[in-house]
N, C-alpha and C positions, 0 to 999 in steps of 0.2 A: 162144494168145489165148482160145480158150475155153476154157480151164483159171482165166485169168484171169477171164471172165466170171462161172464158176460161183463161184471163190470170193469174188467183190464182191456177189454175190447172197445167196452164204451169210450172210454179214457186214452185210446189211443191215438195220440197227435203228434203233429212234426213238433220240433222242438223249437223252434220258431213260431208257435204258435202258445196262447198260454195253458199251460194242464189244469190248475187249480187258483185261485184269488189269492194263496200267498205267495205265489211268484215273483218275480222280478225280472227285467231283462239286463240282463250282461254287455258287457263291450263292446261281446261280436252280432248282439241281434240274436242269442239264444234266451228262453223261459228259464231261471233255476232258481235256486232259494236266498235271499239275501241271509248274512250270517248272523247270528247275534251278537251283539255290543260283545261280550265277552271273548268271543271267538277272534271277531274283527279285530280288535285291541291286538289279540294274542299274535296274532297273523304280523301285525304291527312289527310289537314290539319285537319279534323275533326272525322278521326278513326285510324289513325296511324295504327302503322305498328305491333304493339305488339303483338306476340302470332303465328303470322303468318296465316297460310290457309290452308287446305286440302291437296290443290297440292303445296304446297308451306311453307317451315322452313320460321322461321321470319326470320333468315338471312337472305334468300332468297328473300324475301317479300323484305326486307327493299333495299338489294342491286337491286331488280327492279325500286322500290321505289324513291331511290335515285339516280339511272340512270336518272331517268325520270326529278326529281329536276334541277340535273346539266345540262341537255340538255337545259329544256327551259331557265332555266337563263340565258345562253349564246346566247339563240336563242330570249326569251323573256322577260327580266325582269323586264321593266314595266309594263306588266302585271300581274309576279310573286307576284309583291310585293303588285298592287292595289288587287289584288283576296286577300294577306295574311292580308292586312289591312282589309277586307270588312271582313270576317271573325273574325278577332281580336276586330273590334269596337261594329262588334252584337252579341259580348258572342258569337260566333254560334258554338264552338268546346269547347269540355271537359280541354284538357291539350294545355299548352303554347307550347310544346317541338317543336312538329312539325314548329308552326310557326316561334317558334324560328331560327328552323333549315337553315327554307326556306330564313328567314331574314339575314342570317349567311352568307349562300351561296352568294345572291345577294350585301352583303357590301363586300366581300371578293373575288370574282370574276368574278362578273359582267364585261363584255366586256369594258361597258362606262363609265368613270369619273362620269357624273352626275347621274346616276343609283346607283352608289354605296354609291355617298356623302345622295342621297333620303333614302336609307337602314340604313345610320348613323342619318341620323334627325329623323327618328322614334323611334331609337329604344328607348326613353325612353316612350313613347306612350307602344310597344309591353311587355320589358320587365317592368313588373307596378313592380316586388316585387320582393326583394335581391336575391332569390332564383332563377328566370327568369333570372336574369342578369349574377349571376354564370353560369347556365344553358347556357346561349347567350356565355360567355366568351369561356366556355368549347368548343362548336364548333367553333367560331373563331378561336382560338390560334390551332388547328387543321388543318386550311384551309391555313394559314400562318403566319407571324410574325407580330410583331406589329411595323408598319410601322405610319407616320405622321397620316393617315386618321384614324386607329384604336387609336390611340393615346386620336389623337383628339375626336373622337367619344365618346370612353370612357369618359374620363374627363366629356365631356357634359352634363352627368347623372347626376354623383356628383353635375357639378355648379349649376344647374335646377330643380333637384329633391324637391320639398316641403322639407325643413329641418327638421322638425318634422319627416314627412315620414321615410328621411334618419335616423333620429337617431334612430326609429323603426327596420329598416333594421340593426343597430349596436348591438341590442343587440337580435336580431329575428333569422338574416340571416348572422352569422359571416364568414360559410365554406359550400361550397359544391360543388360535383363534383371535390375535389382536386383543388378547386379554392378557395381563399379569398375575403374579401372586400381588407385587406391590399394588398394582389397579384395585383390585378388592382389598386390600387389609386397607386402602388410602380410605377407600367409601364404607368401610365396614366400623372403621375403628375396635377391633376386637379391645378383651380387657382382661388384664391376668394377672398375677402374684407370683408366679412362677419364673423364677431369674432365667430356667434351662430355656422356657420357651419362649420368654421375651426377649431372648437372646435370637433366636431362629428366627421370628416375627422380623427383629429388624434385621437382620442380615436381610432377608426376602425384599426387606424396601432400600436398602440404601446399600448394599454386599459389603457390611461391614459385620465381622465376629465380635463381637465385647469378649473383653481380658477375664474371661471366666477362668473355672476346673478346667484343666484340660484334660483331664481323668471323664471329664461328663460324659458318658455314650451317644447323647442326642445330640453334640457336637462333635464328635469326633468327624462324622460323616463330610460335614462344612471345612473341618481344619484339613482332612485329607484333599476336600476338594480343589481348596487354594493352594496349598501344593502342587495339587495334578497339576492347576494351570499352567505352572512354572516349569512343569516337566518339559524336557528338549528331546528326548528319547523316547521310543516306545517302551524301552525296558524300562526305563526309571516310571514311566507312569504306570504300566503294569506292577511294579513292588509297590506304586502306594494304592494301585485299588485294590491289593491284597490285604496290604497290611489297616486300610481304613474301613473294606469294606465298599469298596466306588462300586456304583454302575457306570455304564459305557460314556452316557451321556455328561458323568463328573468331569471328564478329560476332551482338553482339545481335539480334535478333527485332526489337525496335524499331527498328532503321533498316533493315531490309531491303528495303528501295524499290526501284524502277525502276534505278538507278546501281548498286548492289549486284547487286541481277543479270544487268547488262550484267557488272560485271566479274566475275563469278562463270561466268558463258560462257569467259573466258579464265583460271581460277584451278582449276576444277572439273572432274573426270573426263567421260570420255561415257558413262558409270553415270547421271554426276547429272543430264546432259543431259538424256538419255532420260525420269528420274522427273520434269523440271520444266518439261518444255513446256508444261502447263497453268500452271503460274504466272509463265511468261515470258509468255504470252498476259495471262495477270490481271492484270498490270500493266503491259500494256503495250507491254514490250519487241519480242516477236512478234506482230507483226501485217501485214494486209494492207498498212498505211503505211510499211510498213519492207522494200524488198526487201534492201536490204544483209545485215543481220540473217537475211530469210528464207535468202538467200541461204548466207551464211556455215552455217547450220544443218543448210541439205541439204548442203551440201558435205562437212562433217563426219560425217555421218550414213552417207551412203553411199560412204562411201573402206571400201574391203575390209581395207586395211592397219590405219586406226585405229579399226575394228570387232576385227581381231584383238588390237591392242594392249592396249583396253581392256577385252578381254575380255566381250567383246556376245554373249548367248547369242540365240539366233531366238527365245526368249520372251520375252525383255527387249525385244525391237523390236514382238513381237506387242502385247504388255501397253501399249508406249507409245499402239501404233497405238489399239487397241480404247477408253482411256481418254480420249487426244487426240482422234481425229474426233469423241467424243461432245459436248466442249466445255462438260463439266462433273467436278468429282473423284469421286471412287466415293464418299470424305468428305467434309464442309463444306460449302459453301453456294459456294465458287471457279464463278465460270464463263467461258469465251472463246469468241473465234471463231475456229474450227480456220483456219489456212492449208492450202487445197490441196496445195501442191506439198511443205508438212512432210507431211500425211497419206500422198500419194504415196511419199516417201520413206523413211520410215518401214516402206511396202511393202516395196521394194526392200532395205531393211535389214535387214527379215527374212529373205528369199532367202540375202544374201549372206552373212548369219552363218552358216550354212550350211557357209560355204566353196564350195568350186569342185566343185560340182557333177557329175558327168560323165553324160550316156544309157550304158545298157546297149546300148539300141537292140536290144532285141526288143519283142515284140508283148504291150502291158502293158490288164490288165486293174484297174481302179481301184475296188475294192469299198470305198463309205462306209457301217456299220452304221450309220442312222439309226432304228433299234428305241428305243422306252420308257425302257431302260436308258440308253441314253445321251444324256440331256437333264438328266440331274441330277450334281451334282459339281463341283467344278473341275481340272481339271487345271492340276497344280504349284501351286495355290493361286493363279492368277489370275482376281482378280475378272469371274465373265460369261462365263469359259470353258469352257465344256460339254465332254464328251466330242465330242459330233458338229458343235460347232463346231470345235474340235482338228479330227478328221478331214479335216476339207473345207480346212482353213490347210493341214494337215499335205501332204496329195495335191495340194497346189497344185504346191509344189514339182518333185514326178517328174510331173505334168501338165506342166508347163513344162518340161522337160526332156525326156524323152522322146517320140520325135516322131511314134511308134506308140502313145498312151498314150489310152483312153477309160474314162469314171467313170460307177457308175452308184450307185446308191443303193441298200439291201436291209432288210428287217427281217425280216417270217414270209415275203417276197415281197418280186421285184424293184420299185422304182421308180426311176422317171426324175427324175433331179434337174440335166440342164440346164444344168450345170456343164461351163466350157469354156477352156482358156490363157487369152480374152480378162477373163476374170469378175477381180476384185479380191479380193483377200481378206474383205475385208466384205461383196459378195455372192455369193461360196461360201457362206462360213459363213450368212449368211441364208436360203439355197436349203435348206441341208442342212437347218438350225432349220425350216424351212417343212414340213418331207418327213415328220417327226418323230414317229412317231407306234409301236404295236404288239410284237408279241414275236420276238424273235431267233433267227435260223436260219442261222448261217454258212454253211449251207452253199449256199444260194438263190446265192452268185457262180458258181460251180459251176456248179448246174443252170441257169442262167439261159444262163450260153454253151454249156451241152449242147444247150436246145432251139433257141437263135437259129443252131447252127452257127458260133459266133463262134471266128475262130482266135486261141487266145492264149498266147502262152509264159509267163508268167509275171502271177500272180493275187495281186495286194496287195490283202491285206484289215486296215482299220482299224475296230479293233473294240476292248471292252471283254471280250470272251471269255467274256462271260455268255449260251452259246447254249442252246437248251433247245429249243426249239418245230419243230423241223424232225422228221420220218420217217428223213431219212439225216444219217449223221456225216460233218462235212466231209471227212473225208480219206476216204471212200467215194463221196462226190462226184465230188473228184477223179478219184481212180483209174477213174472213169466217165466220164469226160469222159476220161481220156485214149485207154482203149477204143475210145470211139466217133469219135473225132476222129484219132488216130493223132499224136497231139502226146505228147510227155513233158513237160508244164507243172512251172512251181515254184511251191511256195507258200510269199509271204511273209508271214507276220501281225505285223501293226504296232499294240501294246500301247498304250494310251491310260489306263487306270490302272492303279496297282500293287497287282492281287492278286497270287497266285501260279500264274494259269493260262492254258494259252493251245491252240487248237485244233490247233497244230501238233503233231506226234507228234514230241518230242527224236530218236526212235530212225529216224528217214529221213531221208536224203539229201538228198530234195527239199524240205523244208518248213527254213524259218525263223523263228526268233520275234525281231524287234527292239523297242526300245523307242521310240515316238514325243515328236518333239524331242527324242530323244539325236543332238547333231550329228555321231558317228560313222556314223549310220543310214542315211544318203544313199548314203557310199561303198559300206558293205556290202552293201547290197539292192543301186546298180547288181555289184560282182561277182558276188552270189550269182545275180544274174539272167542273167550273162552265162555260169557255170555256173566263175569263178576258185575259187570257192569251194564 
């Protein structure tokens, strides 16, 4: 033990200084550890680049960003692409864009022939819906021209896409990003045998039906569309996105009334649910006069199953919550009055997209970075959401769950942030926003239960890993804390934007770096804390 002593003493430097040869320096002028290609990807693909960082414009962000992309593609992109798949099949990131992006990169300049033909066989796996596929087109046709393999790739959608699906996508997702359906089928030239789907194929290029079955299912969707168009009324177009099956986007803009979005409740994913609470309130339909309606809303909302179904990530519930209780759109002039018991559950919606949960059930220490650094940015690109708002949503969860769990707050110094199970998501995140202030010292979790005597197995810290202002480097901390306490603690660090750096040292046992709101993150911190892992 005194051997250990002396050489934590030896080793103890500002953090501005370097501690060891695998170091790196950070943003702000601090020593800490760059992440592995795996991690950094993951960081990527699941908080994007949007809004940027403290030290860092999104431009900025993104042109490191995607420095970092095109390196390892070229350096490594079977790996690129299995991390973008693992990612893409566990729901485990908010938005497609980024995976998109990485999938783009790797079909369009990947070193190997077989690397890139593997990037064209997925993509209709990545991109599931018209809108991903414009989305995917946009950065291809970017990265170069449309050569045999893009060709062919393309097409490959079209001939394989569920036909139903696809005709969904004709009258859902006709343009975006300056892309078309017609734009790709023109340069794709897809090829088929199929009458149902070379019937869809061409409506998409020229919005004409051929005189098929009108019994067909994969047309029905198209024939009720051309109707909606003609609809003059809200009601007449509500009976035919009943009776066809429409989403919202089937029917004009001009009738989109009250009756339209009642039946657009029953025609519409719980994606579109989620983005249109505000305009079911704006017209109406949600309100305090309606418990049926409210009723029906939380019920949907908070089923665990068709949370899974529709693939509901915890920031799609966060986003709705933070936009809906304000009772006005982040755009336009829209405004309502939130219902209660939607705002409530909309909480709960976020927990359970999560998944099930489980305690480690050791003795958790809840470190929220409320430094300078993170008050600015968005993470994942939601409007209003700070890093140290993320933090205090994020710790809600293992607060709730863990039944040994207490939070404190840190920046060059501890502070008390009062945050407790009973608090809501909206005032965490306000407490943490209240706290907000000064320069960053990871390692103050640390010394803060060295000097209270606090026993704790296991120290999650939610940070941006921009530390710099402390005398000792976190994992010196530690190893001090476990000296003098006779505890073998772990350290988890919970990444809140996507640089490439994180205080944990890759090369120990004890330390973890996950990505915050990657919904795999829950499970692994509770094993890594119970020592599975």
């Amino acid at each position: 033990m005194k051997n250990l002593l002396n050489a934590i003493t030896r080793t103890s430097r500002p953090q501005t200084e370097r501690l060891d040869a695998h170091q790196v320096v950070n943003n702000a002028g601090g020593f800490v550890y760059a992440l592995p290609d795996e991690g950094r990807l993951t960081r990527f693909l699941v908080l994007g680049t949007d809004g940027g960082t403290f030290y860092a414009t999104e431009r900025s962000h993104t042109l490191q960003a995607t420095a970092f992309l095109s390196e390892l593609v070229q350096r490594d992109a079977a790996l690129a692409l299995r991390v973008t798949l693992d990612v893409v099949r566990g729901g485990r990131a908010p938005k497609a864009d980024p995976a998109l992006l990485v999938l783009a990169l790797i079909a369009k300049t990947a070193p190997n022939a077989a690397d890139r033909k593997a990037a064209w066989d997925v993509l209709p796996e990545v991109a599931r819906t018209g809108t991903m596929l414009l989305h995917f087109l946009a950065f291809a046709d970017a990265l170069g021209g449309w050569g045999r393999l893009t060709r062919r790739g393309v097409a490959n959608v079209y001939e394989t896409a569920d036909v139903t699906r696809l005709a969904l996508w004709a009258v859902k997702y006709k343009a975006r990003d300056g892309w078309s359906q017609a734009d790709a089928l023109r340069k794709s030239h897809p090829r088929t045998t199929d009458a149902q789907r070379n019937a869809v194929l061409k409506f998409m290029v020229d919005g004409v039906l051929p005189d098929l079955d009108a019994d067909a299912p994969a047309l029905r969707v198209i024939e009720g569309h051309l109707k909606a168009m003609q609809a003059r009324t809200d009601a007449d177009a509500a009976a035919l996105m009943r009776e066809y099956g429409l989403p919202m986007e089937a029917v004009p803009t001009t009738v989109r009334g009250p009756e339209v979005y009642r039946a657009a409740m029953e025609t519409n994913g719980l994606t579109w649910l989620l983005r249109n609470l505000g305009n079911l309130g704006r017209v109406g339909v949600l309100s305090l006069n309606d418990p049926a309606v409210t009723r029906a809303v939380v019920d949907r909302i908070t089923n665990p199953d068709v949370l899974k179904r529709g693939r509901i990530h915890p920031l799609d519930a966060l986003k709705a919550r933070l936009v809906y209780a304000q009772g006005r759109g982040v755009k336009g002039s829209g405004t309502w009055t939130p219902v209660p018991r939607v705002v409530d559950a909309l909480e709960e919606a976020f927990t359970l997209a999560f998944g099930n949960v489980q305690a480690a059930g050791t003795r958790h220490l809840l470190a929220l970075d409320v430094s300078g650094s993170m008050t600015c940015g968005q993470v994942a690109g939601v409007p209003g959401l700070t890093p140290n708002m993320a933090a205090a949503a994020m710790s809600m969860v293992a607060l709730r769950t863990e039944p040994a769990a207490f939070t404190m707050g840190f920046a060059n110094q501890f502070r008390a942030l009062g945050i407790t199970p009973r608090d809501t998501l909206d005032s965490a995140m306000r407490k943490a926003q209240a706290s907000s202030f000064g320069a960053t010292d990871c390692a103050q979790p640390m010394l803060w239960a060295a000097r209270e005597k606090l026993a704790v197995d296991t120290f999650v810290v939610y940070t941006d890993n921009e530390t710099w202002a402390g005398t000792t480097h976190p994992k010196v901390a530690l190893d001090r804390y476990a000296q003098q306490m006779g505890i073998r603690p772990r350290l988890i660090v919970v990444g809140l934007t996507a640089t490439g750096f994180t205080i944990a040292d890759p090369d120990r046992a004890d330390m973890l770096d996950v990505v915050g709101f990657d919904t795999a993150a829950p499970g692994i911190m509770t094993a890594f804390a119970r020592g599975d892992v």
